[in-house]
C-alpha positions as semicolon CSV with decimal commas, in nm:
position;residue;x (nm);y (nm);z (nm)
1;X;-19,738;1,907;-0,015
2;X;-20,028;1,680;0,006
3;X;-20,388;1,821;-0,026
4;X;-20,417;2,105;-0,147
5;X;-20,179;2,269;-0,365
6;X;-19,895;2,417;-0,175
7;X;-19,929;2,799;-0,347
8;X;-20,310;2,788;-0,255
9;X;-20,236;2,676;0,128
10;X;-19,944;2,919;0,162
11;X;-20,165;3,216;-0,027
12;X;-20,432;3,102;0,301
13;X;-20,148;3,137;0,569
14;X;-19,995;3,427;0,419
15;X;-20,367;3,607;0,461
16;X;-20,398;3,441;0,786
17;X;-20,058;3,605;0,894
18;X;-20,126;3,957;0,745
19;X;-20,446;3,963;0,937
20;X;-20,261;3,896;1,275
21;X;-19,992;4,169;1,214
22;X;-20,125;4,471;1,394
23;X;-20,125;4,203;1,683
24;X;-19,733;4,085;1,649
25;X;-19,939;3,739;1,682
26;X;-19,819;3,402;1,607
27;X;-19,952;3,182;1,374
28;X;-20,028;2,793;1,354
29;X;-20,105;2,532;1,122
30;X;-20,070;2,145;1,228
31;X;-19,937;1,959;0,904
32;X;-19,807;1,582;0,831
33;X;-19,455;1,528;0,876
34;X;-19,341;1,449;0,561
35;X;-19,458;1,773;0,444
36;X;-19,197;1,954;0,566
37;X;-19,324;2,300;0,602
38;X;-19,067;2,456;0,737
39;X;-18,746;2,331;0,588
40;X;-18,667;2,314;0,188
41;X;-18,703;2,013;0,023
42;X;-18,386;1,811;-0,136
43;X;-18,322;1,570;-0,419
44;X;-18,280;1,246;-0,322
45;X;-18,393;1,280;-0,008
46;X;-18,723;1,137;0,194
47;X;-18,952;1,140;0,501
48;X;-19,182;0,870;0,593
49;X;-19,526;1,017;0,670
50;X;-19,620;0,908;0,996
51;X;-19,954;0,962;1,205
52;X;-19,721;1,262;1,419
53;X;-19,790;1,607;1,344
54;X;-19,531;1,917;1,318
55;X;-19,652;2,222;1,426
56;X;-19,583;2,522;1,170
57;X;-19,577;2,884;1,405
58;X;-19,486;3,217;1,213
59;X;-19,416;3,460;1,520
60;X;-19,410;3,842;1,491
61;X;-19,040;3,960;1,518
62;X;-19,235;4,290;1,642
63;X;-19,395;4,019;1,891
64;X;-19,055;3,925;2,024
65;X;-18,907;4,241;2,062
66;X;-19,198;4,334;2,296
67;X;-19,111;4,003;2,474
68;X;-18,755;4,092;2,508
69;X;-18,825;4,450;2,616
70;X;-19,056;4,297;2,902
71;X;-18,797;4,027;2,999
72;X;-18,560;4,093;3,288
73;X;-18,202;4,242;3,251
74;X;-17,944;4,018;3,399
75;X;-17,645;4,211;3,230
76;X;-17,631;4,450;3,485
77;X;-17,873;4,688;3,319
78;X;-17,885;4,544;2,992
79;X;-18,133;4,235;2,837
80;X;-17,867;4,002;2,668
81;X;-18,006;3,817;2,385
82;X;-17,767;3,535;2,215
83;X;-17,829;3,413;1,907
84;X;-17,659;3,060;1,867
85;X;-17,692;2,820;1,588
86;X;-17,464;2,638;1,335
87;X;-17,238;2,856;1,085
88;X;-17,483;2,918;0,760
89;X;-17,806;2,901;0,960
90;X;-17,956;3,246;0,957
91;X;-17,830;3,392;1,278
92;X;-17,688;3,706;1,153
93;X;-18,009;3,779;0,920
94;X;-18,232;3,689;1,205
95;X;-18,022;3,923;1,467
96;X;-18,061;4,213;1,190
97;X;-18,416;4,173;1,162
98;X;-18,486;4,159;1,541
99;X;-18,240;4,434;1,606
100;X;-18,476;4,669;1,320
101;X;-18,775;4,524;1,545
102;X;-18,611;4,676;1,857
103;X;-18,542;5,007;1,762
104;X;-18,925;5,033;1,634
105;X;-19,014;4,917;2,000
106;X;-18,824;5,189;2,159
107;X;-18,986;5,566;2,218
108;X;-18,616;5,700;2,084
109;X;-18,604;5,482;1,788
110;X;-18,273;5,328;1,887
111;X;-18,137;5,018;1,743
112;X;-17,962;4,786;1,991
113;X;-17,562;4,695;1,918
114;X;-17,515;4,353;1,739
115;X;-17,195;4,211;1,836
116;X;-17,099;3,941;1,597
117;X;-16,890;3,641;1,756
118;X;-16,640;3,584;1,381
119;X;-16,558;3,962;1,468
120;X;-16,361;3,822;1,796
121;X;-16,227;3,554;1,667
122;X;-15,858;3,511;1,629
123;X;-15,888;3,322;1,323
124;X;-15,998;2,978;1,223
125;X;-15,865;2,784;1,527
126;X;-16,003;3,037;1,794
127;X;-16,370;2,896;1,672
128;X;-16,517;2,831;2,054
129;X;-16,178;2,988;2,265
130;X;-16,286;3,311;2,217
131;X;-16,480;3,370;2,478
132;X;-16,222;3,542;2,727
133;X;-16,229;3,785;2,493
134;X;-16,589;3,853;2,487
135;X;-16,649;3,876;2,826
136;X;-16,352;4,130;2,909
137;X;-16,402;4,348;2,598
138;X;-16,795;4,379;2,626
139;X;-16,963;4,128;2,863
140;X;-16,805;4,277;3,193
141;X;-16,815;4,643;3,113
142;X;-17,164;4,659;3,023
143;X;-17,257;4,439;3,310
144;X;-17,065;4,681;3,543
145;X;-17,280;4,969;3,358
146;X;-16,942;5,111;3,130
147;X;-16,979;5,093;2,751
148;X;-16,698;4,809;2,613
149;X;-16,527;4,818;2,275
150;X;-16,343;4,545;2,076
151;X;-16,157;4,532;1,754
152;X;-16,272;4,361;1,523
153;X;-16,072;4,044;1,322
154;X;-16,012;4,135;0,966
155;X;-16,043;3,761;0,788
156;X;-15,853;3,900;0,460
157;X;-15,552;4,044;0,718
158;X;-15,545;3,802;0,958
159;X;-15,528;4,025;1,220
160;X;-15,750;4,259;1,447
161;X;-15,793;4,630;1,314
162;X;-15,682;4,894;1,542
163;X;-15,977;5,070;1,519
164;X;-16,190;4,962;1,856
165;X;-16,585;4,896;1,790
166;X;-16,783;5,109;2,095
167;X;-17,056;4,889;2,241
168;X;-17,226;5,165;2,438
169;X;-17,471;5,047;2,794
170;X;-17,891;4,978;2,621
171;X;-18,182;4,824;2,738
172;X;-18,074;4,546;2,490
173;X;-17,737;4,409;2,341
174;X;-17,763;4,070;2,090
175;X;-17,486;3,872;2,049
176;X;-17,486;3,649;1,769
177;X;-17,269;3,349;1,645
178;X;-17,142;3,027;1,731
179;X;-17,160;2,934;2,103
180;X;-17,304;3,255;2,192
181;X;-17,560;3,115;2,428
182;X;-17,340;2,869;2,558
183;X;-17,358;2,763;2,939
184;X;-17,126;3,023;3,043
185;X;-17,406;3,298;2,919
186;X;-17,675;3,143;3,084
187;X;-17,682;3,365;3,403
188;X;-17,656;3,679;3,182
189;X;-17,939;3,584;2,933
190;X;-18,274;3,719;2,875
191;X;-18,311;3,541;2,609
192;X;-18,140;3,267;2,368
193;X;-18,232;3,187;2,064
194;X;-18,116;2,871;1,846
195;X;-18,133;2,892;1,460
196;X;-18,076;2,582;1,268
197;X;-18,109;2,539;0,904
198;X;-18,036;2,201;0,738
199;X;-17,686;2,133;0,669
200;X;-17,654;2,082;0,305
201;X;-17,803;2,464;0,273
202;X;-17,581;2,586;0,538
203;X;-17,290;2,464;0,333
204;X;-17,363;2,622;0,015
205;X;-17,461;2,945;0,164
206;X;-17,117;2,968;0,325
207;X;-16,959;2,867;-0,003
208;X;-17,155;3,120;-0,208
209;X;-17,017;3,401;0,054
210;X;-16,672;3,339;0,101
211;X;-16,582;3,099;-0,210
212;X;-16,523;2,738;-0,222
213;X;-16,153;2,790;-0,112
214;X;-16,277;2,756;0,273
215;X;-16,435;2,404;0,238
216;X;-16,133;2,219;0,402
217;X;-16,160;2,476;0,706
218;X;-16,542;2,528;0,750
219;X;-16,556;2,113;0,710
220;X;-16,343;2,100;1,036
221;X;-16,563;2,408;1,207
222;X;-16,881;2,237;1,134
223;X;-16,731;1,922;1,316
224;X;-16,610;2,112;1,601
225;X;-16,938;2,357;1,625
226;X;-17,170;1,993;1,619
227;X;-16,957;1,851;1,903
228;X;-16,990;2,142;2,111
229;X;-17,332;2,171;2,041
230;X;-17,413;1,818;2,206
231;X;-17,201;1,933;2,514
232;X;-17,353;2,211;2,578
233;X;-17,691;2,106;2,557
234;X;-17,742;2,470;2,335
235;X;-18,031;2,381;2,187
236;X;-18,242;2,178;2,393
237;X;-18,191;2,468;2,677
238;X;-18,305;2,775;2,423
239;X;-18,623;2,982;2,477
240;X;-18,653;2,959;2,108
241;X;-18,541;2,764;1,841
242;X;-18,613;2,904;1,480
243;X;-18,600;2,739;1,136
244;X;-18,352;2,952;0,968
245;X;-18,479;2,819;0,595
246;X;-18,867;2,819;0,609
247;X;-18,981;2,715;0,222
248;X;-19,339;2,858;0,294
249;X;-19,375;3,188;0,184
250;X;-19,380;3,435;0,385
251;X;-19,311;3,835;0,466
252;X;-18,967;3,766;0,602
253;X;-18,894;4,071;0,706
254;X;-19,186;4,047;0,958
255;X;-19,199;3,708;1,034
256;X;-18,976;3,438;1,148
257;X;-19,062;3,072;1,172
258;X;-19,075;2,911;1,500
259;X;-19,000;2,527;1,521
260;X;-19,272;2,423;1,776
């Protein structure tokens, strides 16, 4: 960073941020754009500094729960949240944390059901044709007020398990994964969320989970996923679109960064 030292700005935020907690308050700083706050840096790789600022907002995920709770519920009785993004952004980690955030926004302590899109898919080449399959198995009964179930796709069988996953009827369900907040959700939604995370990153994490032997296949998803991305408009039409790789530190578990 330029200034000040980046461990003696971040140690300022990170006071900043823990004063604001009791709140669920969001946080600002305005910093050049080459400093890239909210994204890790890479070798070999530059920004011009320019006389445009980026804005740098850590958000409460206690904040956003409240904010969900106090949206509308277009699922019949249910808030849908989606939580869309590029494979390797953060989604699932994000939907975990703001699921934990739910259930301590709740009199009865209950944590919403996180239905997770690769657990529908049949398989590579059902990356965005899924969706039939979504909406019969969960989507429709809880919008008609009957708990759903689907089995869930077993990657190392190649098949779905028999065993069927209960998605009971709550104040809030989150769907997370590729083209869950597509157009086709929009009229269900209380909220949708967009993660991104830059690609390089998004690569390697996927590689360090499921081994290097998927690079030919997740090379072809992340083609598919980007050019049905700029069809659907997904991100530009989120409420919020979060920087799944933030390099300033932060309590994580807390706090998510909000690309503003």
């Amino acid at each position: 960073m330029r200034g000040q030292p980046g461990h003696a700005r971040a140690g300022l935020f990170q006071q900043r941020l823990d004063a604001g907690t009791h709140h669920g308050m969001g946080h600002a700083t305005s910093m050049p754009l080459g400093a890239r706050v909210c994204g890790p840096k890479w070798p070999g790789t530059t920004r011009s500094v320019t006389s445009v600022s980026v804005v740098v907002v850590f958000e409460a995920y206690a904040g956003l729960a409240r904010r969900v709770l106090a949206g509308p519920a277009r699922l019949g009785r249910t808030r849908l949240v989606a939580i869309d993004g590029p494979s390797g952004a953060g989604k699932t980690v994000f939907a975990a944390r703001l699921a934990d955030a739910l259930a301590g926004e709740t009199p009865d302590a209950a944590r919403p059901p996180v239905v997770h899109t690769d657990d529908l898919l049949n398989g590579w080449d059902d990356q965005l044709t899924f969706w039939d399959r979504l909406e019969e198995q969960v989507l429709a009964p809880v919008r008609a007020g009957q708990a759903g179930a689907y089995r869930r796709y077993s990657w190392v069988r190649r098949r779905f398990l028999p065993m069927p996953v209960p998605v009971p009827v709550t104040p809030v369900l989150i769907v997370e994964g590729v083209s869950a907040a597509r157009t086709t959700a929009v009229a269900d939604l209380t909220l949708a969320v967009f993660v991104t995370a830059p690609q390089p990153l998004r690569l390697n994490r996927a590689v360090a989970r499921d081994g290097p032997t998927i690079l030919p296949e997740l090379r072809r998803w992340h083609v598919t996923e980007r050019t049905h991305f700029v069809a659907d408009g997904t991100e530009a039409r989120a409420d919020l679109i979060v920087d799944g790789a933030p390099a300033l530190p932060h309590a994580a578990e807390r706090y998510y960064c909000r690309r503003g």
